[in-house]
C-alpha positions in Angstrom: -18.4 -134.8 -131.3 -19.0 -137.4 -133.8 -15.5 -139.1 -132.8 -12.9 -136.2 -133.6 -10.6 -135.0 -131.5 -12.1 -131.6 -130.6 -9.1 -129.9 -131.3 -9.7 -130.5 -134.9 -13.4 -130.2 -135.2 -13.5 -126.8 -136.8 -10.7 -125.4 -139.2 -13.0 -122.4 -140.7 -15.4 -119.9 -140.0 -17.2 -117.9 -141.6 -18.1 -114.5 -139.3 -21.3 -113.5 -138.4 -20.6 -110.2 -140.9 -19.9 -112.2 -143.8 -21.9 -112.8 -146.7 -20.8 -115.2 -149.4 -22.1 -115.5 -153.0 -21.5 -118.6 -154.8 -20.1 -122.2 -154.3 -18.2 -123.2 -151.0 -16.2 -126.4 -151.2 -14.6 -127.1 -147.6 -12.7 -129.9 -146.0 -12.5 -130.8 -142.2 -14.4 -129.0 -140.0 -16.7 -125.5 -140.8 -18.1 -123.2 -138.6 -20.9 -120.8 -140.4 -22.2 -117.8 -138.7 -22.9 -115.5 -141.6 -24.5 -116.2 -144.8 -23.9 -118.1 -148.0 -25.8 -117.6 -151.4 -24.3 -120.7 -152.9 -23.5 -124.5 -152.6 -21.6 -125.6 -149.3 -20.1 -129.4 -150.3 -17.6 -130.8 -148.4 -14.8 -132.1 -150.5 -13.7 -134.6 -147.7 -16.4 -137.5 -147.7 -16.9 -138.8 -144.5 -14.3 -136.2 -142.0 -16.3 -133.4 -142.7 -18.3 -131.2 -140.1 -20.6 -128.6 -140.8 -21.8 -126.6 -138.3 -24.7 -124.3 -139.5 -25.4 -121.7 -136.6 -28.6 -120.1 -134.9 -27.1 -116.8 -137.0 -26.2 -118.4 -140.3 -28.4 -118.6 -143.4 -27.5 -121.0 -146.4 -29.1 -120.6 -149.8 -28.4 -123.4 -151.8 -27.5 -127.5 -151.5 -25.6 -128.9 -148.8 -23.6 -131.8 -148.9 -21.2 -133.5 -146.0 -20.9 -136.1 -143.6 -22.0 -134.6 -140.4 -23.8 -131.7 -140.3 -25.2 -129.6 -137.1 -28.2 -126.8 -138.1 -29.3 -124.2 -135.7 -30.2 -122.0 -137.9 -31.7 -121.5 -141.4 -31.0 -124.0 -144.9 -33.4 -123.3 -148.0 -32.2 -126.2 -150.3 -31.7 -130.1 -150.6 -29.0 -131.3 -147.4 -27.4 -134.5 -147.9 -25.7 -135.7 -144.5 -23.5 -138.9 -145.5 -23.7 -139.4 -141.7 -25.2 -137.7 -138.7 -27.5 -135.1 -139.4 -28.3 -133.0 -136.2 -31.0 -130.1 -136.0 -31.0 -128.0 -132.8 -34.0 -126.0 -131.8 -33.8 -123.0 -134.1 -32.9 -125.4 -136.7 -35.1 -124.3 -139.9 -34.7 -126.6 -143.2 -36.9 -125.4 -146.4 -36.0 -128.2 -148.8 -35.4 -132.2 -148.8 -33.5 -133.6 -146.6 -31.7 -136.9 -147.0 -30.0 -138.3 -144.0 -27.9 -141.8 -142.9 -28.8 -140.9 -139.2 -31.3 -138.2 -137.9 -31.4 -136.5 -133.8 -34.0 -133.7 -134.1 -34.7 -131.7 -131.0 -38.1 -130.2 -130.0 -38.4 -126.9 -132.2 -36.4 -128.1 -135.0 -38.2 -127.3 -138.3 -37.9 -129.4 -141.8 -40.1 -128.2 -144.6 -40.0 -131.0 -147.1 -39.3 -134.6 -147.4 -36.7 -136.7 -145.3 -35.3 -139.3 -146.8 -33.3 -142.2 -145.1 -30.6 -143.1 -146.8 -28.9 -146.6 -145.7 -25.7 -148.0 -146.5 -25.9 -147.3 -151.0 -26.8 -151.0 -151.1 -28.4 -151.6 -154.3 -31.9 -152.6 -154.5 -33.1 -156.1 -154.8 -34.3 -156.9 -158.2 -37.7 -158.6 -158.8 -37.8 -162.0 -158.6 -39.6 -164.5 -162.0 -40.9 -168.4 -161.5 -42.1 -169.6 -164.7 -43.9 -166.3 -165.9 -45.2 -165.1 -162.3 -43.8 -162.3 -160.2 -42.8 -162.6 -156.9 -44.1 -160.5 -154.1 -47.3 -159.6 -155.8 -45.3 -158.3 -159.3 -47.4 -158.8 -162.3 -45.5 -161.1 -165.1 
């Protein structure tokens, strides 16, 4: 999965029993069965995995490279890379995503947003006091 050896895919889990309350700052690979009340950011840029299961419930931002949701997100996800949502996958918030697989039954309440590679935007183009592209000088 998204080029890892799978051997080193996951190196936390949060149980199925536990709850969290507050921020959660991982690196490398996370597994979440239980809940978190908090933040989950991934400290790692692009090596991070986040794997959001059909039991888990986040409340609060998430932020990583490559993220996996079967289960239930209410705040803004930012996926530096692959964002994928499953079928029980439930997002209540904006997402904004580099690349998006969403299976039949996935669920995004919000706005997605692409996100390409941080270029910056062109700026407007001037000819003798007239915009370009339709601008007004």
């Amino acid at each position: 999965m998204f080029g890892r050896n799978a051997k080193s895919e996951i190196d936390s889990l949060i149980g199925i029993s536990a709850r969290i309350e507050g921020d959660l700052v991982f690196t490398g690979g996370l597994r979440i069965d239980g809940e978190v009340h908090g933040n989950v950011v991934a400290a790692d840029g692009n090596e991070s995995v986040l794997i959001v299961s059909e039991h888990a419930r986040i409340e609060g931002e998430v932020r990583c490279a490559n993220l996996v949701v079967n289960g239930y997100i209410a705040g803004t996800v930012y996926s530096s890379e692959l964002l994928e949502l499953q079928p029980k996958g439930r997002i209540h918030g904006d997402v904004h995503y580099r690349l998006l697989e969403m299976h039949g039954g996935a669920l995004v309440t919000g706005k997605l947003t692409h996100q390409t590679d941080l270029a910056p935007a062109p700026e407007p183009v001037f000819h003798l006091g007239v915009a370009a592209e339709g601008a007004s000088a």
